[in-house]
N, C-alpha and C positions, 0 to 999 in steps of 0.2 A: 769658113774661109778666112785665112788670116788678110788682118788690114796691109795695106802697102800703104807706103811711104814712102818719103823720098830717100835717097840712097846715100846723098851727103849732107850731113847736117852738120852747119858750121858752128863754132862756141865763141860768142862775141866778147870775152874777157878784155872787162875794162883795164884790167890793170897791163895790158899788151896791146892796147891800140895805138895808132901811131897817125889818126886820124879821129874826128869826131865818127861815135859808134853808127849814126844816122849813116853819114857821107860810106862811110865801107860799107856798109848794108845796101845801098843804092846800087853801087859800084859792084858787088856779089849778087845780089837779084837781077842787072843787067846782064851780067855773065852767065845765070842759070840756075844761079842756087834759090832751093825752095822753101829751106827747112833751116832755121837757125836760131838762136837763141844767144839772150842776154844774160854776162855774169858780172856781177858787180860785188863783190865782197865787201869792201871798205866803202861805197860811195854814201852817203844820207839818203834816205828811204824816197825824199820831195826830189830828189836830183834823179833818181832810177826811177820814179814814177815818169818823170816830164820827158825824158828820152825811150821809155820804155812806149812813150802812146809814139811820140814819134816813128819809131821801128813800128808798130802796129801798123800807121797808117802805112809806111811804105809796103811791108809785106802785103796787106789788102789790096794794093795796084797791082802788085804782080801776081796775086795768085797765090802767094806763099803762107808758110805756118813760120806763126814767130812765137818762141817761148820766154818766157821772166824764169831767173836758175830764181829758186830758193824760194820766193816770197809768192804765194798764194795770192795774198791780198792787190797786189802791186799790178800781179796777172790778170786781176777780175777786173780794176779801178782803171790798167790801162785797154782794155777790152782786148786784150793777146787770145792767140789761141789757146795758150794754156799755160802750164806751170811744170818745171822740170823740181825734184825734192831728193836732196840726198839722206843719207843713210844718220846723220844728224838733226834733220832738219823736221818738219811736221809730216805725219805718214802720211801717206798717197790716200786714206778715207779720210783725215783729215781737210789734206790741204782739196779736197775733191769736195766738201763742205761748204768751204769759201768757194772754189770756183764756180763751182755747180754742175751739172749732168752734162752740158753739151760742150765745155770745156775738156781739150785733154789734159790729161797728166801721167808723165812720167818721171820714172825711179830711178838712182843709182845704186848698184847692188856692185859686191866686191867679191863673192867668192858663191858658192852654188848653195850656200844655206842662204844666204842675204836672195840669191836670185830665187829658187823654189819659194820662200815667203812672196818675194813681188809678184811670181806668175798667178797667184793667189786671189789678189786684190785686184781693186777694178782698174790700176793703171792699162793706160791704152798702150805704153810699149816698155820694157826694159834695159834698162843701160849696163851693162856687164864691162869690168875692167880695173884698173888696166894691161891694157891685152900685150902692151910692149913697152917698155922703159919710157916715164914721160919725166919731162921739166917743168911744166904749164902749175904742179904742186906742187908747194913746200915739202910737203911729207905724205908723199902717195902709197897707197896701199901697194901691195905685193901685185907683183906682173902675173896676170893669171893664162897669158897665152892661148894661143888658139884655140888648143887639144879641148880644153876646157869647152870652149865655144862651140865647137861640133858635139860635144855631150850635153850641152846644155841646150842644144838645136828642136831634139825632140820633145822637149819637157811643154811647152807651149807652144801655141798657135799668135802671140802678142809678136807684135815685131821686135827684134833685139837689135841696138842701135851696140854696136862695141866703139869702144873709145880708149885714149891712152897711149899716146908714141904711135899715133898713125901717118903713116909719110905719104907722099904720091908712090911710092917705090914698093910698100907692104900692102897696102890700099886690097888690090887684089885678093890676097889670100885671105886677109879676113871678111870678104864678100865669101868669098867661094869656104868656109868655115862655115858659112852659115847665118853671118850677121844679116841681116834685111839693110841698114846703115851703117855708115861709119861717121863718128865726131871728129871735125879736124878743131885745133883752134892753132897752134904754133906754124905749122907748116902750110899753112895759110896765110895767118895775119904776119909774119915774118919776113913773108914771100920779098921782094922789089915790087911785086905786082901780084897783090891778094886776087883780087880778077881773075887774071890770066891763069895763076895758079891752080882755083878753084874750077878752072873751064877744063884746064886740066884733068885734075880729078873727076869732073864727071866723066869727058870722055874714057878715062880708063875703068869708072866705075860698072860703066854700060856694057864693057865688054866685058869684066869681070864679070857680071851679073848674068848675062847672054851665056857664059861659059859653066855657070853653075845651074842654071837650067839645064842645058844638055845634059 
């Protein structure tokens, strides 16, 4: 039985917030969201640890999974759910090491060699992308589109989160693709009203999802 998860999982990039990361996270877990994680590239490891416990504890009032991008250690130290690791960073039996067995962690994979290796490993979900033109990198890998998504659908039973140039407007189709979630982080935190946005998106996600069941 493959895991379920929730359907929108937001990317807390520090380097696009326009708000303390806490205060948005409060302000998205009021609105619905479950599932979201922290990125911080440039911050000092003592600065991303001491906000990272803070998101911890707010997810834990609501109920939600909060992930640490990149750092294992940061993950275990701030008690997150888990740890998200890209394609540069310490492999998913590694950073699974640090966190330990009852922690999740998940992958970022870019094309269908990178994904078949993650479906492999003990990650609990695969991140595949990006799926449409993003800005959120400097130098993103190649758009690997849908089509890709729906062949990549049956290879595992691990939930596949796609991510990259997801808007409320394409949201849809990559549910009904195949994806179990989608990563917002621009078309959210850009929003006037990340909230509202995000309330948004779930509701169109639910019925995206309702519709790929049928």
């Amino acid at each position: 039985m493959r895991l379920v998860i929730p359907k929108l999982y937001v990317i807390l990039d520090a380097a696009l917030l326009r708000e303390p990361a806490p205060s948005i996270a409060t302000q998205l877990l009021q609105a619905g969201v479950r599932l979201f994680q922290y990125r911080a590239k440039n911050a000092p490891p003592r600065e991303t640890l001491e906000i990272s416990r803070r998101l911890t504890q707010a997810a834990r009032e609501y109920g939600a999974e909060f992930f640490v991008n990149d750092r294992p250690d940061i993950a275990y130290l701030a008690g997150s759910n888990g740890v998200h690791v890209g394609q540069d960073d310490l492999t998913v039996e590694q950073a699974r090491a640090l966190v330990g067995p009852h922690r999740w962690v998940g992958v970022s994979t870019h094309n269908r060699q990178q994904f078949e290796r993650a479906a492999l490993t003990s990650a609990d979900y695969v991140a595949i992308g990006p799926v449409f033109a993003t800005t959120s990198k400097t130098n993103p890998d190649p758009v690997v589109g849908t089509e890709l998504l729906r062949q990549l659908r049956p290879l595992t039973q691990k939930p596949i989160v796609a991510i990259g140039g997801i808007r409320l407007e394409n949201a849809p189709e990559v549910i009904q693709a195949g994806a179990d979630a989608v990563a917002v982080i621009s078309d959210i935190l850009a929003a006037s009203n990340p909230a509202e946005r995000a309330s948004q998106f779930l509701q169109r996600l639910d019925t995206a999802r309702s519709a790929a069941i049928l």
